[in-house]
RODO-2510 file (C-alpha; in nm, 4 decimals, decimal comma):
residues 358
     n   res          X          Y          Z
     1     x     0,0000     0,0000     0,0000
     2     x     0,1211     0,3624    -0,1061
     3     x     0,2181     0,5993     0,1874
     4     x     0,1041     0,9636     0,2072
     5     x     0,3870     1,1887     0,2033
     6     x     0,4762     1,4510     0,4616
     7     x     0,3932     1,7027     0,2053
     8     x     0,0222     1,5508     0,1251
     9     x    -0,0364     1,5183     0,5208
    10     x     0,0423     1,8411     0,6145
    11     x    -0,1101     2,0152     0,3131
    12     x    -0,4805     2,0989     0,3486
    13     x    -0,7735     2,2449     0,1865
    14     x    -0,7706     2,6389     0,2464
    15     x    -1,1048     2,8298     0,2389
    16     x    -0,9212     3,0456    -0,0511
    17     x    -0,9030     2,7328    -0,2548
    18     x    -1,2526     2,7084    -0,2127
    19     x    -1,3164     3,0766    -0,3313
    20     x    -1,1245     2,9891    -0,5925
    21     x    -1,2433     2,7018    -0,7213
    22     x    -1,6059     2,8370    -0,7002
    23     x    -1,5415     3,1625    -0,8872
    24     x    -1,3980     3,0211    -1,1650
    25     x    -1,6711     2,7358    -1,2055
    26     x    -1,8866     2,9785    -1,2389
    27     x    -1,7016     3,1909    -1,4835
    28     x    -1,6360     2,8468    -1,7300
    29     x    -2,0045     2,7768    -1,6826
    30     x    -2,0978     3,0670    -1,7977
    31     x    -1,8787     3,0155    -2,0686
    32     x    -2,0447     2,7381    -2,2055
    33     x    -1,7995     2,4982    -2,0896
    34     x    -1,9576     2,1700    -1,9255
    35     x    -1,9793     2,1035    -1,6183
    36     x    -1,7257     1,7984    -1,5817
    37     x    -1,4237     1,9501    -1,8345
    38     x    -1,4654     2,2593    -1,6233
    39     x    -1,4138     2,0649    -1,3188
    40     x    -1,1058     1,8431    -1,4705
    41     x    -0,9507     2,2189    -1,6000
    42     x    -0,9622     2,3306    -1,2478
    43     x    -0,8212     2,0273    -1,0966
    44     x    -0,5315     2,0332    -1,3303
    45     x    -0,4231     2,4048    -1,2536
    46     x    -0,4914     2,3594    -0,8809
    47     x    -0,1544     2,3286    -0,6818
    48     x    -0,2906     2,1605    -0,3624
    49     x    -0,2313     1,8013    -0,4034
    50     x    -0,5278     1,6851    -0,1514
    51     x    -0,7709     1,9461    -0,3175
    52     x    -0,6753     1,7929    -0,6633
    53     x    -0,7083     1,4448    -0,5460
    54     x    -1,0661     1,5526    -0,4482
    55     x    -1,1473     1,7318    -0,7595
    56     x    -1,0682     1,4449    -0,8927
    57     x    -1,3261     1,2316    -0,7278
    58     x    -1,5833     1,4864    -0,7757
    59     x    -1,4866     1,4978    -1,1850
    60     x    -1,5356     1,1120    -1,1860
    61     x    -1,8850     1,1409    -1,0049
    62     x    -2,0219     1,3883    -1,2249
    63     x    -1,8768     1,1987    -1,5575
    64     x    -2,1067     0,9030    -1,4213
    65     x    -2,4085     1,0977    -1,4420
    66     x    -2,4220     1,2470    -1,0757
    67     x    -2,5390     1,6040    -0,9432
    68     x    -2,2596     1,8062    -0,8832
    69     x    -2,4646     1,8198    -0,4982
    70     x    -2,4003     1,4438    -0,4425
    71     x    -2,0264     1,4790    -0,5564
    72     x    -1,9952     1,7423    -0,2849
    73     x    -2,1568     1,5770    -0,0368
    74     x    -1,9519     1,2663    -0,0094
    75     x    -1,6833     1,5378     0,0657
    76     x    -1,8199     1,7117     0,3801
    77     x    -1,5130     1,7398     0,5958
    78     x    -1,3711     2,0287     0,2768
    79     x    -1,7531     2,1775     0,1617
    80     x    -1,9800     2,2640     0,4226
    81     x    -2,3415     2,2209     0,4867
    82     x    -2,4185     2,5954     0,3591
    83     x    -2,2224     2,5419     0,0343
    84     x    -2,3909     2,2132    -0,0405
    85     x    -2,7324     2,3049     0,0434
    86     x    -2,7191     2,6024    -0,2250
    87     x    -2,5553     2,4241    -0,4928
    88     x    -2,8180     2,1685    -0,4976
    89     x    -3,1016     2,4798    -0,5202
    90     x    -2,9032     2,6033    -0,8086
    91     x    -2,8650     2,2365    -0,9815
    92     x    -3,2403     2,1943    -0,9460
    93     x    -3,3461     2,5643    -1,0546
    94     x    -3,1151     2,5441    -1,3722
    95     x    -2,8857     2,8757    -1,2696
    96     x    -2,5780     2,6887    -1,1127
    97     x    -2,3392     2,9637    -1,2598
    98     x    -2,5260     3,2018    -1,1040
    99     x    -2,5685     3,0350    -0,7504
   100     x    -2,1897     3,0002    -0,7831
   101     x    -2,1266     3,4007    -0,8748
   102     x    -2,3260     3,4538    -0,5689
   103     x    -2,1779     3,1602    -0,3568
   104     x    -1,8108     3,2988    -0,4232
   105     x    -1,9088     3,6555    -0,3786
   106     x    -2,0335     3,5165     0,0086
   107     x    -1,7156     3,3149     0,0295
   108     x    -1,5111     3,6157    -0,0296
   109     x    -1,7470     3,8467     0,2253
   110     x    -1,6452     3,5438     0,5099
   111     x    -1,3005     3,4838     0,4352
   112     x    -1,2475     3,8910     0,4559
   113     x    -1,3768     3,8745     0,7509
   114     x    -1,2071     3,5553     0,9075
   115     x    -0,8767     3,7997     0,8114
   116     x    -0,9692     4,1153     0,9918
   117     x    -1,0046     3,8930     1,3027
   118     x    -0,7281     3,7325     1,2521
   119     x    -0,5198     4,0313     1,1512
   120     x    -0,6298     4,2548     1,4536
   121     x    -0,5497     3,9880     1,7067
   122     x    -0,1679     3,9010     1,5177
   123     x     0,0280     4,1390     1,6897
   124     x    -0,1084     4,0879     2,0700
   125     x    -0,0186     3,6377     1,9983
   126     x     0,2990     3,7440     1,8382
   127     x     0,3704     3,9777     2,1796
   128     x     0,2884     3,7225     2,3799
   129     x     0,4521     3,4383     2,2245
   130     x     0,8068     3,6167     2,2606
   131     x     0,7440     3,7144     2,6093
   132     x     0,7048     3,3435     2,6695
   133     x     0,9768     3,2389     2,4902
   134     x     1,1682     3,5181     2,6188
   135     x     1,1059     3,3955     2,9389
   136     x     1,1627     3,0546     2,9772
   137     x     1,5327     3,1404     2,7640
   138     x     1,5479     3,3435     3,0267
   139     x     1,4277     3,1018     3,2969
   140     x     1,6794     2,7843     3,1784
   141     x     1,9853     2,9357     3,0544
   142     x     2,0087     3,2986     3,1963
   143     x     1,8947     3,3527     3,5930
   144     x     2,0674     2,9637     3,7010
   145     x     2,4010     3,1245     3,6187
   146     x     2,2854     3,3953     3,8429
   147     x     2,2853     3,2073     4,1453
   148     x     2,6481     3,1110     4,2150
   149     x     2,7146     3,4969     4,1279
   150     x     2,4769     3,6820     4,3772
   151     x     2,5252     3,3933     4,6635
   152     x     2,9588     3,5239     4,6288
   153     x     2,8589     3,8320     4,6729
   154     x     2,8427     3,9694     5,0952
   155     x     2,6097     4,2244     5,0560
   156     x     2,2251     4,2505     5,1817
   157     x     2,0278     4,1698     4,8689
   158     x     1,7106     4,3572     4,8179
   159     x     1,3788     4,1994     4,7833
   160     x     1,3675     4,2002     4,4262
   161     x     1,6743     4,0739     4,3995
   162     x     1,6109     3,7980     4,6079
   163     x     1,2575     3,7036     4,4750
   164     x     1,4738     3,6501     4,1273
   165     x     1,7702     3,4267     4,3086
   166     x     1,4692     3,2433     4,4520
   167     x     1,3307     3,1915     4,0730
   168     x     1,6752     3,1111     3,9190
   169     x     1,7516     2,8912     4,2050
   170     x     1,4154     2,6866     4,1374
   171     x     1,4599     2,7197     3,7640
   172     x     1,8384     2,5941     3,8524
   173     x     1,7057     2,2322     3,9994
   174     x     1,4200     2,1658     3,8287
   175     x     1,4005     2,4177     3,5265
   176     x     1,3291     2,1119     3,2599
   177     x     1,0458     1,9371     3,4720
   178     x     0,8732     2,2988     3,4938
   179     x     0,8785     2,3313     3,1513
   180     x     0,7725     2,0182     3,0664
   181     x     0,5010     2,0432     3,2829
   182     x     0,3657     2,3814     3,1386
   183     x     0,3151     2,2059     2,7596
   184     x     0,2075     1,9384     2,9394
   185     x    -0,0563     2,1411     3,1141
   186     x    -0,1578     2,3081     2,7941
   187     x    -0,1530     1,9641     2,5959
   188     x    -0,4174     1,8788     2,8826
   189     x    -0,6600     2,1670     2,9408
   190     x    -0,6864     2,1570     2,5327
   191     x    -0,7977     1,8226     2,5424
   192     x    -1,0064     1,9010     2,8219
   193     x    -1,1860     2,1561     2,7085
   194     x    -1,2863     1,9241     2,3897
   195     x    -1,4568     1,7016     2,6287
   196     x    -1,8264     1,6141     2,5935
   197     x    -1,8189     1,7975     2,9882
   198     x    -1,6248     2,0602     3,0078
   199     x    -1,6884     2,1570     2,6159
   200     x    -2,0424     2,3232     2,6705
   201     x    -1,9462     2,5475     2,9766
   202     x    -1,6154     2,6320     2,8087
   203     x    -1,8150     2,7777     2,4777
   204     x    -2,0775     2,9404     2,7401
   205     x    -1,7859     3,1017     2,9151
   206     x    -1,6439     3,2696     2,5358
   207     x    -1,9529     3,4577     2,5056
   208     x    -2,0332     3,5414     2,8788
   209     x    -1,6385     3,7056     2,9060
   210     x    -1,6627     4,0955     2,9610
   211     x    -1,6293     4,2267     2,6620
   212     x    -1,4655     3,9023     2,4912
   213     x    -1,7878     3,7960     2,5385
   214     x    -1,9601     4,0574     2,3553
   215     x    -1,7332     3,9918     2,0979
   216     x    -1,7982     3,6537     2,0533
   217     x    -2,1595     3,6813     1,9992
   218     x    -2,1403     3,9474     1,7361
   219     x    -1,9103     3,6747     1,5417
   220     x    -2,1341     3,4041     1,5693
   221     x    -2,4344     3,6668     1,4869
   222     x    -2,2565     3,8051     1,2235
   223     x    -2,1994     3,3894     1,0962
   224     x    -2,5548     3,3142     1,1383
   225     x    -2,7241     3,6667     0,9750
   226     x    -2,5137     3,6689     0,6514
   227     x    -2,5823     3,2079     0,6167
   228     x    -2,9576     3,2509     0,6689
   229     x    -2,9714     3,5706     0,4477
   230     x    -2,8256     3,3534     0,1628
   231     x    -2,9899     3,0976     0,1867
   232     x    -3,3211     3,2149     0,1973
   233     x    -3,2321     3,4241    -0,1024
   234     x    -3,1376     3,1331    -0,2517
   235     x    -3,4770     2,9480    -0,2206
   236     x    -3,4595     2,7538     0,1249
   237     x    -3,7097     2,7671     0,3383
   238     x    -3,6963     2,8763     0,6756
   239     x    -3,6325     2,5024     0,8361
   240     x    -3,4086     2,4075     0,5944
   241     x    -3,2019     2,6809     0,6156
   242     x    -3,1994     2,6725     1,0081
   243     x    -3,1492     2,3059     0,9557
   244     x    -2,8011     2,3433     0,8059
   245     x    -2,7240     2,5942     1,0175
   246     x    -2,7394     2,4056     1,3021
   247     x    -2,5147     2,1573     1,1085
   248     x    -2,2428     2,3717     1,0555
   249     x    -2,2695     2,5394     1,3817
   250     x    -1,9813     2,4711     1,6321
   251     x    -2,0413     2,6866     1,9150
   252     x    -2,2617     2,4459     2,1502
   253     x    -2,4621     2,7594     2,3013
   254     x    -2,5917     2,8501     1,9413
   255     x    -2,5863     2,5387     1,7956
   256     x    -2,8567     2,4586     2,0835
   257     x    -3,0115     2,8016     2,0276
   258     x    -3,0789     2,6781     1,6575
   259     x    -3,1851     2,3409     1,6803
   260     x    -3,4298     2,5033     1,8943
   261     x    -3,5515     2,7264     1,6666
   262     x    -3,5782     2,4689     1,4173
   263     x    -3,8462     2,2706     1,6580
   264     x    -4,0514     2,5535     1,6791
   265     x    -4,0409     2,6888     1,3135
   266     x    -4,1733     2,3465     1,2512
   267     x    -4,4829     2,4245     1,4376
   268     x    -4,5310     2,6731     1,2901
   269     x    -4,4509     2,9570     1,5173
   270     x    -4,2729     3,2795     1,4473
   271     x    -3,9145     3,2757     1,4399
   272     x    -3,9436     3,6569     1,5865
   273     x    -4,1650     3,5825     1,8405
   274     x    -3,9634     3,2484     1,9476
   275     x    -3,6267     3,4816     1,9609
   276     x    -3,8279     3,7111     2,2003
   277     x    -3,8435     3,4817     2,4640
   278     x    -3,6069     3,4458     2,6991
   279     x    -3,4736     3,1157     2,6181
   280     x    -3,1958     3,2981     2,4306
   281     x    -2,9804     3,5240     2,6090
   282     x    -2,7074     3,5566     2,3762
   283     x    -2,8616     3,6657     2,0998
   284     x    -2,9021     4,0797     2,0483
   285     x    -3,2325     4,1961     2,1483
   286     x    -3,2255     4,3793     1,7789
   287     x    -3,1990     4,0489     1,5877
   288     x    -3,5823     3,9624     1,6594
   289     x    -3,7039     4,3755     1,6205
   290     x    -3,5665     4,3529     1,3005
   291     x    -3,6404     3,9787     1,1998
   292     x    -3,9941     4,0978     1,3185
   293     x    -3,9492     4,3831     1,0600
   294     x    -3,8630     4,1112     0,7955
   295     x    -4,1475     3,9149     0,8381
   296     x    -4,3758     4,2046     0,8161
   297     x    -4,2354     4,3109     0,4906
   298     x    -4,1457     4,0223     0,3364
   299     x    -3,8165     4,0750     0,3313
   300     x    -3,6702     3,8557     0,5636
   301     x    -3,3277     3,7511     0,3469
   302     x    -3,2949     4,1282     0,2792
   303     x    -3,2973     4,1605     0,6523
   304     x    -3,0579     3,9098     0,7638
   305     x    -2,8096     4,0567     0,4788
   306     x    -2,8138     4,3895     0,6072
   307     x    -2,7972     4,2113     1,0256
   308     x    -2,5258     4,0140     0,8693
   309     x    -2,2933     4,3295     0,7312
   310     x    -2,3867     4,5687     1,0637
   311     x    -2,2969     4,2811     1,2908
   312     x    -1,9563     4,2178     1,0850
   313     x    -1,8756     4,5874     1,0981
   314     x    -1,9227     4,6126     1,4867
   315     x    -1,6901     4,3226     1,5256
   316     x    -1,4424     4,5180     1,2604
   317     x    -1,4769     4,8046     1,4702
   318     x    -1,4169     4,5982     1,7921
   319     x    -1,1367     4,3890     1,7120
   320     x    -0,9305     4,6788     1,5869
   321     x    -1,0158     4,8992     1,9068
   322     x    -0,8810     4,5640     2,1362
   323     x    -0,5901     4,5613     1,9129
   324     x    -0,5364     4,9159     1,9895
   325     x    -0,5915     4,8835     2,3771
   326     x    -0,3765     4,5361     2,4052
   327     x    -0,0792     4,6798     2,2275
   328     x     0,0339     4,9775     2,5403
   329     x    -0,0574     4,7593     2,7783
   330     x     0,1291     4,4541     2,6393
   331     x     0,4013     4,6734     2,6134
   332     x     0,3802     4,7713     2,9768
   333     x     0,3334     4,4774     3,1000
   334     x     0,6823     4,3493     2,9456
   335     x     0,8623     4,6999     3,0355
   336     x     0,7658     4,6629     3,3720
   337     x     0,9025     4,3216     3,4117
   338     x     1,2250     4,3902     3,2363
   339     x     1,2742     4,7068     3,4289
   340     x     1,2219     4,4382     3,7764
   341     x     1,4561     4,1936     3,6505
   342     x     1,7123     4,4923     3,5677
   343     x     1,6856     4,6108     3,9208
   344     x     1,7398     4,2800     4,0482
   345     x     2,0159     4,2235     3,8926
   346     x     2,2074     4,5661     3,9296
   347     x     2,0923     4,6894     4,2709
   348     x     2,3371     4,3938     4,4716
   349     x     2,6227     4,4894     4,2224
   350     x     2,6140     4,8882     4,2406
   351     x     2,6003     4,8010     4,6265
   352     x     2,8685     4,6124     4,6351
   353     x     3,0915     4,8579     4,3735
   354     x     2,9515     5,1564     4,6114
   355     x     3,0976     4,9330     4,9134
   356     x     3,4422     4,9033     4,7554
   357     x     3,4858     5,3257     4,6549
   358     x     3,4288     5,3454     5,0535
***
């Protein structure tokens, strides 16, 4: 049997290969190029050896006579629920290409976004990864050499000063088994928190956090706004489109919230008046005003567009303003603690230099 290489393991499908690959399917539709040579064109220029072997499969599929839907489907863990659901309304309507114009267009409106987050929050991780790493170079190699030093020297040794030898000294006898044990730790509380028991109170705690919190919601808000608005523009009905929304939900708290909502919508009940109650907590009091608004009007996709946009702007406008406030005070926070381990280190020395002049 044929190995994987290193290469094909680590390589994955990216959400721009996606983009991609559904932009310019529609464009060769369009075209007048069928469906299956378009496919086989785009697998042969892709560069991503998994996403090619998977084009692949889907070509083969479709050259047997299936839906471009049931090719996709039998590759869930690279298209989502969402992305599935709306090529199969476009297959069965007869305007693919133009479910896929729209489809990339929605791709490239999430994947945007995805990079503002990501962006805003690059410079805080990249802070506090080289304080950590700064620290524990500083911790194995640096403060045990310390010790000998400051115990030769017969002077009184200041409190900072002797808060660090007590550090070094600990860092000096067991400085590899601490280590250790802090990946270790973090190697446990992440598989910890994937737990069937701790999972659901760890996702209630990410959108209960002051001010993370708030954040939080507005992302999942802003996921679940733009996914409904698109695919009830796209011909879903309400269910079904709260159906696959629960499916690709991964946030437990909301991904309760909708299956919810999905029971009740099935009774026929309002989806305004169900968001009204208080069963839901963490969802904006002015996403059922204004999903009230779109039921009155008849323009309920129109209405979860325009939620989806304002509650992606807010979390724009957040994200950059907690970039701006972590910055200074990461910057403190590591000028302070230099400045302390300066002090430590100098104070016993210009002692004992002032103790020698006299």
């Amino acid at each position: 049997m044929k190995l994987p290489s290193i290469t094909h393991i680590l390589l994955r499908v990216s959400p721009l290969d996606i983009l991609f690959f559904t932009k310019h399917l529609s464009v060769m539709l369009k075209s007048g190029i069928p469906l299956a040579e378009s496919i086989t064109t785009l697998k042969d220029q892709t560069k991503n050896i998994t996403f090619k072997e998977i084009l692949g499969k889907i070509q083969a599929d479709v050259e047997n006579g299936q839906t471009l839907e049931s090719s996709l489907a039998k590759q869930k863990s690279v298209f989502s629920s969402l992305y599935i659901s709306l090529i199969g309304i476009g297959e069965k309507s007869g305007s693919l290409e133009v479910t896929l114009e729209y489809l990339a267009q929605q791709l490239k409106k999430s994947y945007d976004f995805n990079k503002k987050i990501q962006g805003a929050i690059l410079y805080p991780k990249l802070i506090l990864a080289a304080t950590v790493i700064m620290g524990m170079f500083m911790s194995l190699f640096v403060l045990p050499k310390l010790v000998d030093l400051f115990n030769s020297l017969e002077v009184e040794l200041p409190l900072s000063t002797k808060i660090l030898l007590y550090i070094a000294n600990l860092m000096k006898g067991y400085g590899t088994i601490i280590v250790a044990a802090f990946f270790g730790s973090a190697v446990l509380v992440s598989f910890l928190l994937r737990t069937s028991f701790i999972k659901p109170k760890w996702h209630k705690m990410l959108v209960s956090l002051p001010l993370i919190g708030s954040l939080n919601q507005n992302i999942e808000m802003a996921s679940f706004c733009r996914n409904m608005g698109v695919m009830l523009k796209s011909g879903l009905t309400i269910t079904d489109s709260l159906r696959t929304q629960f499916n690709a939900t991964d946030n437990l708290i909301y991904k309760s919230y909708f299956g919810n909502l999905l029971k009740t919508m099935e009774k026929g009940k309002k989806l305004s008046t169900e968001l009204s109650s208080n069963k839901y907590p963490f969802i904006p009091t002015i996403v059922p005003k204004m999903i009230g608004v779109g039921e009155d009007t008849g323009k309920l996709e129109d209405v979860f567009i325009y939620m989806g946009d304002f509650f992606e702007d807010d979390v724009d406008d957040t994200t950059r303003n907690l970039s701006n406030v972590l910055e200074p005070v990461l910057l403190l926070v590591i000028g302070v603690a230099v400045a302390l381990v300066s002090l430590a280190i100098i104070s016993p020395i210009y002692q004992l230099t002032g103790g020698i002049r006299r």
